[in-house]
One Martini backbone bead per residue (centre of mass of N, CA, C, O) as a GRO file, in nm:
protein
  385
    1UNK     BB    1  -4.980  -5.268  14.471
    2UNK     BB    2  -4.751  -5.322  14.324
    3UNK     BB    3  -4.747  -5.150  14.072
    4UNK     BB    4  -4.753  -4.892  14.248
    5UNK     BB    5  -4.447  -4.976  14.311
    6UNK     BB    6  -4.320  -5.036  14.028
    7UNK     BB    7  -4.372  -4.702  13.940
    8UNK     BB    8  -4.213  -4.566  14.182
    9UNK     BB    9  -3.952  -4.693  14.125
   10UNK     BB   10  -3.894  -4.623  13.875
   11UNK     BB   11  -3.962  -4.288  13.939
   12UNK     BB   12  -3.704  -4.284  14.083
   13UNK     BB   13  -3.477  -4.403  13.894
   14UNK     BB   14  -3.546  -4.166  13.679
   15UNK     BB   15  -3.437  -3.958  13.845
   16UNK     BB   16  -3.165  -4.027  13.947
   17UNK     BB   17  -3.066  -4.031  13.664
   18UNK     BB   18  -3.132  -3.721  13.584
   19UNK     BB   19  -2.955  -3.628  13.761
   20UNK     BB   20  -2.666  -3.768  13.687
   21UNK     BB   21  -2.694  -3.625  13.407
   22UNK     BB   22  -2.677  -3.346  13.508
   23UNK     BB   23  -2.451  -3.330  13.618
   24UNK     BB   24  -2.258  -3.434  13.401
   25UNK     BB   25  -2.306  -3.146  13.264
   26UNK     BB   26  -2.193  -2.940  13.444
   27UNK     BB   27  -1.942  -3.052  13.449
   28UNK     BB   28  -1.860  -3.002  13.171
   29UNK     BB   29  -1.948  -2.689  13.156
   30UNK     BB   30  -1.711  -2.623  13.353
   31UNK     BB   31  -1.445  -2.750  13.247
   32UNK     BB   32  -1.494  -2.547  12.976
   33UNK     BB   33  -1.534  -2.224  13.046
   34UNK     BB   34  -1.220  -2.179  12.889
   35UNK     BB   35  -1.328  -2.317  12.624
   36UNK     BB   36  -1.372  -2.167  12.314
   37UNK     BB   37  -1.510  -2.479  12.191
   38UNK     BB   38  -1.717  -2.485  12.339
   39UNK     BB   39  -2.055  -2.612  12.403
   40UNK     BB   40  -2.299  -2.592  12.589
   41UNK     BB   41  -2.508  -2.795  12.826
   42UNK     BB   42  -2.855  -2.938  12.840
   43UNK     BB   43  -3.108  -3.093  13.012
   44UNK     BB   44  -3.373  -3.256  12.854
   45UNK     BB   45  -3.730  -3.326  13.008
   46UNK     BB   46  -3.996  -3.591  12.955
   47UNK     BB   47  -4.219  -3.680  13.108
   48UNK     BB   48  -4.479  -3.929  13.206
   49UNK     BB   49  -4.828  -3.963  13.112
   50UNK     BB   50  -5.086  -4.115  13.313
   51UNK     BB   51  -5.325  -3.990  13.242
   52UNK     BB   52  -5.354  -3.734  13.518
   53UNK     BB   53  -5.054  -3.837  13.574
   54UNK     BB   54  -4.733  -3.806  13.687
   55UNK     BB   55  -4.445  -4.040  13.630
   56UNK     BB   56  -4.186  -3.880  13.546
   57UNK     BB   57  -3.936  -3.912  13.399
   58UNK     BB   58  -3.819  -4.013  13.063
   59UNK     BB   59  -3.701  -3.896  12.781
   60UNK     BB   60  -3.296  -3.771  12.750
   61UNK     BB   61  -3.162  -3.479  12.625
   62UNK     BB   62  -2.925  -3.342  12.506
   63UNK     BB   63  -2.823  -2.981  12.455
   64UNK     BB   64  -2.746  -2.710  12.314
   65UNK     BB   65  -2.612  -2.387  12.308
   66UNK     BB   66  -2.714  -2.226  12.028
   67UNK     BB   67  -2.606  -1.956  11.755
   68UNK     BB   68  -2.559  -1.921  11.436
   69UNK     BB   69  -2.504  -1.623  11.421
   70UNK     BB   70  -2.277  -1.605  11.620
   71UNK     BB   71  -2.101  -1.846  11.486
   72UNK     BB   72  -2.053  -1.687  11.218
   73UNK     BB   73  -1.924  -1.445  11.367
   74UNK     BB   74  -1.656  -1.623  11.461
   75UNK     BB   75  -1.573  -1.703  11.203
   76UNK     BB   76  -1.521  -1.388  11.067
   77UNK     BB   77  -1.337  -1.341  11.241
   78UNK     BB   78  -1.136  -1.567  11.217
   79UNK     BB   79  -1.036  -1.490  10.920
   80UNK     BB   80  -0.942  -1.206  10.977
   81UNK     BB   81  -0.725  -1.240  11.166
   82UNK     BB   82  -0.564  -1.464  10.982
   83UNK     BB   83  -0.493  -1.251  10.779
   84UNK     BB   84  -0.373  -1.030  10.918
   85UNK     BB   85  -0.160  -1.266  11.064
   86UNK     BB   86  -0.009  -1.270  10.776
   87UNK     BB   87   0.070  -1.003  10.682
   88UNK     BB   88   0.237  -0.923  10.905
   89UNK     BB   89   0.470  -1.123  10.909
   90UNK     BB   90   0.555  -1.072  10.609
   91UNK     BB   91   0.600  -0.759  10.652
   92UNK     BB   92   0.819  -0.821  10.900
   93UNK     BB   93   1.008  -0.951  10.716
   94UNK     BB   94   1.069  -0.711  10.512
   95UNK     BB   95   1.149  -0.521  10.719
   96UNK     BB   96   1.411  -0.723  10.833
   97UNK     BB   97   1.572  -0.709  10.560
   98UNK     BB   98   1.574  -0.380  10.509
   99UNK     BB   99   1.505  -0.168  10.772
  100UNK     BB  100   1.764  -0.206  10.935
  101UNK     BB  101   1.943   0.084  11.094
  102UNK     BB  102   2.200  -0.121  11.229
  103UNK     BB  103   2.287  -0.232  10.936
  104UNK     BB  104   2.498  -0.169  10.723
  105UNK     BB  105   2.361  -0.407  10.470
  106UNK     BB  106   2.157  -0.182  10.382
  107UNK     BB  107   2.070   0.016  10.195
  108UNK     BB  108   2.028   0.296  10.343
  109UNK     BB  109   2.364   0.295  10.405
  110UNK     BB  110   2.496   0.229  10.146
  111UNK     BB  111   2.362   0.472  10.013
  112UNK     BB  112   2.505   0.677  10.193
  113UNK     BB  113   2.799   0.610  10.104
  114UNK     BB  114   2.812   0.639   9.874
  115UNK     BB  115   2.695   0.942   9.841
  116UNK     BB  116   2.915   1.081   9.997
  117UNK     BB  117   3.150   0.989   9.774
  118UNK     BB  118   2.996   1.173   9.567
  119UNK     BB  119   3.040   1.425   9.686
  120UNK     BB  120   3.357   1.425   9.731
  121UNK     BB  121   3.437   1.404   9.453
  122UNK     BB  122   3.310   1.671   9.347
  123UNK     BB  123   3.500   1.835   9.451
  124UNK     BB  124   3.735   1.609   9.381
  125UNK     BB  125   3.782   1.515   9.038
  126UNK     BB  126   4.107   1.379   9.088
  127UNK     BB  127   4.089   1.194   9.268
  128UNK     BB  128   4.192   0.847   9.277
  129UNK     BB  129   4.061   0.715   9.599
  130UNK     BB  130   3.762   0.877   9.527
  131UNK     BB  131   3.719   0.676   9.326
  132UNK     BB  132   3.771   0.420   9.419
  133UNK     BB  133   3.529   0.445   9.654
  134UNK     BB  134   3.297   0.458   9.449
  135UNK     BB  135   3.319   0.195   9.329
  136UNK     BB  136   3.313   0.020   9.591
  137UNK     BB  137   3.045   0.117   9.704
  138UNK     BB  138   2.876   0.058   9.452
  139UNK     BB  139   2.937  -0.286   9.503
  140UNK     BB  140   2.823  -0.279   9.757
  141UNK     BB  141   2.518  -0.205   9.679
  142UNK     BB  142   2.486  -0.451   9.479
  143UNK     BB  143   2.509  -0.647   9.676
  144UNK     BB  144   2.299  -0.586   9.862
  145UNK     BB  145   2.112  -0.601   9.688
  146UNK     BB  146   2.116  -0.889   9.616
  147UNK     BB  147   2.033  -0.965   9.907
  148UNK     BB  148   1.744  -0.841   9.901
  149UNK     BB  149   1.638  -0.972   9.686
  150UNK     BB  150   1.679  -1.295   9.768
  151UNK     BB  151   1.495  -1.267  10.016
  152UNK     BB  152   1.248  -1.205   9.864
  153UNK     BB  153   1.212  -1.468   9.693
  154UNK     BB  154   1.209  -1.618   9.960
  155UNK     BB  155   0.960  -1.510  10.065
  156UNK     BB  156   0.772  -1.618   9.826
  157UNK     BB  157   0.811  -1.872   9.824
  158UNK     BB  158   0.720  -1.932  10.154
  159UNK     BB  159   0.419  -1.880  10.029
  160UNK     BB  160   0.392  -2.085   9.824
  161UNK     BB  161   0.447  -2.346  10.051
  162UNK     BB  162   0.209  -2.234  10.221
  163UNK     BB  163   0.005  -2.272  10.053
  164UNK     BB  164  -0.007  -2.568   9.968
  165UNK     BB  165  -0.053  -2.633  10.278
  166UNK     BB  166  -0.357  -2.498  10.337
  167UNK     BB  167  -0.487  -2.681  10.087
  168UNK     BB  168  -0.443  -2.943  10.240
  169UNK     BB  169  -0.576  -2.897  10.503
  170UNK     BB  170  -0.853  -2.787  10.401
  171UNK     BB  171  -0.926  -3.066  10.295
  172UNK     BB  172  -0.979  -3.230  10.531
  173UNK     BB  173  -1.157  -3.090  10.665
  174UNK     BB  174  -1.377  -3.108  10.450
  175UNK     BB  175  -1.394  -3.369  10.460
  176UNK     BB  176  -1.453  -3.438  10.785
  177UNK     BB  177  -1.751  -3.281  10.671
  178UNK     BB  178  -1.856  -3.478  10.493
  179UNK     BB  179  -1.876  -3.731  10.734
  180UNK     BB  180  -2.057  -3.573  10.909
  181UNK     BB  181  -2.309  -3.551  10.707
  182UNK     BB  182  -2.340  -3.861  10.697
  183UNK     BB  183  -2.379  -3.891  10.997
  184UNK     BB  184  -2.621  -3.716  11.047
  185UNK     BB  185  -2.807  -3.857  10.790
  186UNK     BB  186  -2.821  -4.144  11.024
  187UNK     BB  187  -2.848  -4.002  11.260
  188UNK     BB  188  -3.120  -3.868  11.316
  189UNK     BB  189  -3.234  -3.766  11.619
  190UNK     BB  190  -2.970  -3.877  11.790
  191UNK     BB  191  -2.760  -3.900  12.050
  192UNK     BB  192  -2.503  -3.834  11.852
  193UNK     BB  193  -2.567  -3.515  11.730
  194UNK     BB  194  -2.381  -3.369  11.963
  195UNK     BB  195  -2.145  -3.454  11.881
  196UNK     BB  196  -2.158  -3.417  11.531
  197UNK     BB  197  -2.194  -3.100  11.625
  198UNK     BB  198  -1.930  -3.038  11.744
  199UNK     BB  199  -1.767  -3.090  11.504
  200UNK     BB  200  -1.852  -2.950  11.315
  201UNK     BB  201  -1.808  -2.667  11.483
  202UNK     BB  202  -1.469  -2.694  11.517
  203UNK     BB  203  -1.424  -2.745  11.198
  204UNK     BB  204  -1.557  -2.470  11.100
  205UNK     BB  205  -1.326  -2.307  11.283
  206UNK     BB  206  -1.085  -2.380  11.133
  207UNK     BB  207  -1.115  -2.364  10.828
  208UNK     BB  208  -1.189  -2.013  10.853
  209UNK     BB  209  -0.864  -1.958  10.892
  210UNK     BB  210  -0.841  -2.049  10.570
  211UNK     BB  211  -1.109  -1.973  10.458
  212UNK     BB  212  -1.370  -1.790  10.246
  213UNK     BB  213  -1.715  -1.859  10.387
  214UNK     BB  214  -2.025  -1.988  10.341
  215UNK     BB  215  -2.282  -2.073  10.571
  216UNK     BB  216  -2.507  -2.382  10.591
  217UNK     BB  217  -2.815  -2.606  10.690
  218UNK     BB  218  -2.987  -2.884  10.705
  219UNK     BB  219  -3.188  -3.040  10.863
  220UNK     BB  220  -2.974  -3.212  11.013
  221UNK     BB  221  -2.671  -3.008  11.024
  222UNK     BB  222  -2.537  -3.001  10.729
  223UNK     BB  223  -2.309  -2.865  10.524
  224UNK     BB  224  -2.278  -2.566  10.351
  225UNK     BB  225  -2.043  -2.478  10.103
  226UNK     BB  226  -1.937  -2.124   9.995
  227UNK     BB  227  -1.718  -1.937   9.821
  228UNK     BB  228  -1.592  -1.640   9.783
  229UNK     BB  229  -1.769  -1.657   9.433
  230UNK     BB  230  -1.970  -1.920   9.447
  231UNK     BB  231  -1.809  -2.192   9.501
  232UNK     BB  232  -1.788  -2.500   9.599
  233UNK     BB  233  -1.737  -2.711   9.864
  234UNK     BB  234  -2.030  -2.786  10.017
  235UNK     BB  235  -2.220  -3.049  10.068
  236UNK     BB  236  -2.395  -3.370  10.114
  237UNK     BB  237  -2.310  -3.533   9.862
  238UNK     BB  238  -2.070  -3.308   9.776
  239UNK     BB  239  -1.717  -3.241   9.726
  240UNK     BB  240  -1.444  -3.082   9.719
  241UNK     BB  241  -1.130  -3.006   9.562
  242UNK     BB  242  -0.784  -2.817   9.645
  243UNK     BB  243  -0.553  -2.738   9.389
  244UNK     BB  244  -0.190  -2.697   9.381
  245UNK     BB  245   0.145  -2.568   9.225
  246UNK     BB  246   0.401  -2.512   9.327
  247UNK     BB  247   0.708  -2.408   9.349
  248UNK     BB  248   1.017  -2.569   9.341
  249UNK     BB  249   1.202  -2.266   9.392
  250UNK     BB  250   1.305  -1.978   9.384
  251UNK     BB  251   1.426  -1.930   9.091
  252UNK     BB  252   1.136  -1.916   8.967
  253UNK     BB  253   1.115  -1.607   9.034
  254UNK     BB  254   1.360  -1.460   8.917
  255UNK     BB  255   1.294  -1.562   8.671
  256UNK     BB  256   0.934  -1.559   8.588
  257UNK     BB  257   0.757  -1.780   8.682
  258UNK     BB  258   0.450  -1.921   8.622
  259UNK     BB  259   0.179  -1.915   8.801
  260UNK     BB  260  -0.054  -2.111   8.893
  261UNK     BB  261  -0.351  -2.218   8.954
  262UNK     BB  262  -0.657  -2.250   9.177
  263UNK     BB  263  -0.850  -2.520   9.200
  264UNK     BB  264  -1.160  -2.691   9.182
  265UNK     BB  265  -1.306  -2.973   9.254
  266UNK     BB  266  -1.595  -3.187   9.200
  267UNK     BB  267  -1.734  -3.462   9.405
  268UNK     BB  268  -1.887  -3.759   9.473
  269UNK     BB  269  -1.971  -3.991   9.710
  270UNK     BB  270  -1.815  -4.176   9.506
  271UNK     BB  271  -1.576  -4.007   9.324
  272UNK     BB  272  -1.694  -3.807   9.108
  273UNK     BB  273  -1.653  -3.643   8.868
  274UNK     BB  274  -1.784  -3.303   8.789
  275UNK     BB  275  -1.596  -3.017   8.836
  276UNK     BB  276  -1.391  -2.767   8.711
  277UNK     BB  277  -1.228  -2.443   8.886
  278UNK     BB  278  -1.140  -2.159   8.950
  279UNK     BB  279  -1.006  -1.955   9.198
  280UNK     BB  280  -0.728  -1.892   9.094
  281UNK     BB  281  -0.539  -1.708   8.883
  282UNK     BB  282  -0.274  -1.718   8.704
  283UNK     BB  283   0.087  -1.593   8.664
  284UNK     BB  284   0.319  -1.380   8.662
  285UNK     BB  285   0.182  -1.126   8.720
  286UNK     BB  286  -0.038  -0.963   8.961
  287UNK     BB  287  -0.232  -0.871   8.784
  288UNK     BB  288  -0.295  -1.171   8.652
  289UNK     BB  289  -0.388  -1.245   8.974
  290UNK     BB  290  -0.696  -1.369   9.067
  291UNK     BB  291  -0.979  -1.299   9.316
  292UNK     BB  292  -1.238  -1.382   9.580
  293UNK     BB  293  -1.073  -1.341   9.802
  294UNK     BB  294  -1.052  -1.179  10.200
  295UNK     BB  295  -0.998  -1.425  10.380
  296UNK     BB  296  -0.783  -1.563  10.591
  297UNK     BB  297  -0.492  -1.729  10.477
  298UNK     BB  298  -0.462  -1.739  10.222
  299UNK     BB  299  -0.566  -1.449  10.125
  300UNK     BB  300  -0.260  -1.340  10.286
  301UNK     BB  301  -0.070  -1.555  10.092
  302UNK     BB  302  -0.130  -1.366   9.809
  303UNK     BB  303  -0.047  -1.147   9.890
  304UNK     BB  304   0.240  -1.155   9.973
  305UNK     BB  305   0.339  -1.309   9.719
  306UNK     BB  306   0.181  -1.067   9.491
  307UNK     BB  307   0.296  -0.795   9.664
  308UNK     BB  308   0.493  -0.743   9.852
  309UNK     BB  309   0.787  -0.854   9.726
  310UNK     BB  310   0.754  -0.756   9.437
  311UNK     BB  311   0.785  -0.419   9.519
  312UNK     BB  312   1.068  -0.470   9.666
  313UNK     BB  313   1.200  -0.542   9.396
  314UNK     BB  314   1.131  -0.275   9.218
  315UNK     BB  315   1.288  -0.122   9.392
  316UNK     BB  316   1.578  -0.230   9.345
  317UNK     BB  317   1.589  -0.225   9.061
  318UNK     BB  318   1.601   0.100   9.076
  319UNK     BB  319   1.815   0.156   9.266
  320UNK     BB  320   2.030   0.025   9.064
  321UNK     BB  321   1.990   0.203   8.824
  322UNK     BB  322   2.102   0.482   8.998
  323UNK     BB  323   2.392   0.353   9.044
  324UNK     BB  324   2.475   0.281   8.743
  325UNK     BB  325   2.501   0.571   8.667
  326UNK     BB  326   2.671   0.680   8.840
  327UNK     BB  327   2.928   0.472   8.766
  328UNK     BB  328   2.899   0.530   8.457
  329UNK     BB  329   2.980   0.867   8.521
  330UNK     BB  330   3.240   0.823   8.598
  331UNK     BB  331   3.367   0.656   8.354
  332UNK     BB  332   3.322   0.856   8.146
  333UNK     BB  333   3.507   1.092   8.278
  334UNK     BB  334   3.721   0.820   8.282
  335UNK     BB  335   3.880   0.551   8.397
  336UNK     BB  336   3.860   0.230   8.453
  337UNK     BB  337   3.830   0.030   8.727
  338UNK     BB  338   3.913  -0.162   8.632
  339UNK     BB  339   4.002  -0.227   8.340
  340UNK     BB  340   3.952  -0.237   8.022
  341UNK     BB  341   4.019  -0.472   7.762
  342UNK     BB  342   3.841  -0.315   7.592
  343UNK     BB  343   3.657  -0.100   7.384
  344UNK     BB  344   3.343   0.037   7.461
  345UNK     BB  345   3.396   0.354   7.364
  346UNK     BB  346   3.330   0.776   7.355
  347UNK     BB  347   3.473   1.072   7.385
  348UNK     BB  348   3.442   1.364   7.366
  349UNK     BB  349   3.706   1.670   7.272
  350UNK     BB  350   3.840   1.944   7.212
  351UNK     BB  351   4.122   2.190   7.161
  352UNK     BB  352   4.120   2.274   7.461
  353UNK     BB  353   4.161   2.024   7.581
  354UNK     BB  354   4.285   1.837   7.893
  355UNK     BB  355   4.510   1.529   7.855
  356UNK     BB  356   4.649   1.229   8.023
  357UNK     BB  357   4.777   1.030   7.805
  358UNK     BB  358   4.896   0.672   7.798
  359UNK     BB  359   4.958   0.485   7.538
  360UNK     BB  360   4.738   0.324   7.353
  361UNK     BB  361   4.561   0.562   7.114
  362UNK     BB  362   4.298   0.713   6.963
  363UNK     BB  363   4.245   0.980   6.713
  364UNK     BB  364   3.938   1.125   6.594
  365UNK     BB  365   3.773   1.277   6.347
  366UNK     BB  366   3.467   1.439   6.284
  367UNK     BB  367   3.135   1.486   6.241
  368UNK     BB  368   2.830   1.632   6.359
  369UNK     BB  369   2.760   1.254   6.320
  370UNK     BB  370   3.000   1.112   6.410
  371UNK     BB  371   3.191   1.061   6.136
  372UNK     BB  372   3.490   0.954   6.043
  373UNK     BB  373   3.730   1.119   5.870
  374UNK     BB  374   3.977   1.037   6.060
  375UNK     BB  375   4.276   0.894   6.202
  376UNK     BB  376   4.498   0.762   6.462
  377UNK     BB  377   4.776   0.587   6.571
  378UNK     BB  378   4.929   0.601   6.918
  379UNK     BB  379   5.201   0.637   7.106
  380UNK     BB  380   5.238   0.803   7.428
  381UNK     BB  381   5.308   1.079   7.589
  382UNK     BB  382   5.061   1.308   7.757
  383UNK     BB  383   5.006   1.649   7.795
  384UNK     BB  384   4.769   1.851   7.651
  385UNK     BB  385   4.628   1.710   7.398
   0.00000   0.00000   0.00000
């Protein structure tokens, strides 16, 4: 009778411990429904069976709610999500420095006065207030122009030191997975799996915002990830270390400095090395830098970096020499404002020409080619010379 007595005390007992362990994970799961990394769970028991008889609740063992392709699905979205608001930052940067339409020193202001005063000249090219005007809105665009390359040159730089921070960043939470691979390892299914299992789930979806990469799973629980192009970033013995060395000024881009490659390097358990490949290669121009990365923050910041302020300096470059030929015509049609110290070229003028020379100027006749046959100076005020 008391053995009876004994076993029915236990199984009330292991009831009890049952229900509150539901509750427990109950009031977790409620706790966190708004909580988008939380992965629900419930409780999983397991009878104790004498003979043909129930002897109530044994085993007690939470569980996950999990399902690897809607998370790998969360994954590919969450990479996505972060390269396209990297993108877009740095574009609407390029944007607010370059086309601000109330800002008078943008270039689209300063060229429509500059090329307004060039109509105005042209009305009227002996005015010299309004050669004096075209030559100075050509300065005021010369500055903007400066002005706006260095904002590019700084937003270049500033994604290239955002680069840095990210693969910084990236190789932590790397680390993070390979000591949860590890301890997967050692504690397979024990109870501790549940943590370690949330830790790596919360873990890859950190990462995933930052590298673009493929992820499996081993018997155990521990990830394997490959990034996209195939090189290893993590197995369950061996993880991988991403290195880059950023640019140290702004200037760096100004001058035209090679850009670095971005390495992966394989470490073994122990910390030895393995082998080391290029993940981006490095370069002065864009096109000589390439990648297999498509998604992600590091992937958005390498476009930033390499196209975006790129091409609007490249744009800059051109509106300059537009500029300059505009005011090197009209210096070439009279004379420069302030003067030249000395003689920088010539032009050419026939017998019926009429010109206003005072102070002293060479005369010179040539050749259909060009070359002097006579000269002479002379100091004099002339009119219709």
């Amino acid at each position: 009778m008391p053995a009876i007595v004994d076993r029915g005390m236990n199984a009330t007992l292991l009831v009890m411990e049952a229900t509150r362990r539901g509750l427990d994970v109950a009031a977790l799961n409620i706790a966190n429904q708004h909580n988008d990394d939380y992965i629900n769970r419930e409780l999983q028991i397991s009878s104790i069976v004498a003979g043909s008889q129930n002897m109530g609740p044994g085993k007690l063992r939470v569980e996950r709610f999990f399902d690897q392709h809607l998370d790998r699905n969360i994954r590919t979205q969450l990479s996505k999500v972060e390269s396209a608001s990297v993108r877009e930052k740095y574009l609407q940067s390029i944007s607010d420095l370059v086309a601000q339409k109330d800002n008078p020193s943008t270039p689209s202001k300063a060229n429509e006065t500059f090329f307004n005063s060039l109509r105005a000249l042209s009305a009227n090219v002996t005015e010299q207030a309004l050669k004096n005007s075209v030559v100075e809105e050509g300065r005021n665009v010369s500055r903007v122009i400066n002005n706006i390359a260095d904002g590019l040159y700084r937003i270049r730089y500033e994604a290239d030191q955002e680069i840095q921070e990210t693969i910084q960043t990236a190789n932590l939470l790397v680390q993070d997975l390979f000591h949860i691979n590890q301890n997967l390892k050692v504690s397979a299914n024990s109870a501790g799996d549940v943590d370690q299992l949330t830790n790596r789930d919360l873990t890859l979806k950190k990462l995933s915002k930052l590298l673009d990469f493929e992820t499996r799973f081993d018997q155990n629980g521990g990830s394997i990830l490959t990034l996209r192009g195939g090189l290893s970033l993590l197995d369950v013995d061996v993880y991988s270390e991403i290195s880059y060395d950023s640019q140290d000024t702004v200037a760096a881009f100004k001058d035209g400095a090679n850009i670095n490659p971005i390495m992966v390097t394989e470490y073994s358990v122990s910390g030895k090395k393995l082998s080391t490949h290029e993940l981006v290669t490095g370069g002065i121009n864009a096109s000589e830098i390439k990648t297999d990365l498509q998604f992600g923050r590091l992937a958005g910041l390498l476009e930033a970096r390499d196209h975006y302020g790129q091409g609007e300096i490249d744009i800059m470059n051109n509106l300059a020499v537009v500029v300059s030929d505009a005011v090197n015509a009209i210096h070439n049609k009279g004379s420069g404002r302030p003067p030249a110290e000395s003689l920088t070229g010539s032009r050419p003028t026939t017998y019926s020409s009429l010109t206003a020379w005072q102070g002293n100027f060479k005369v010179a006749v040539t050749d259909v080619n060009g070359i002097a046959l006579a000269a002479t100076t002379t100091e004099a005020t002339c009119a219709g010379y």
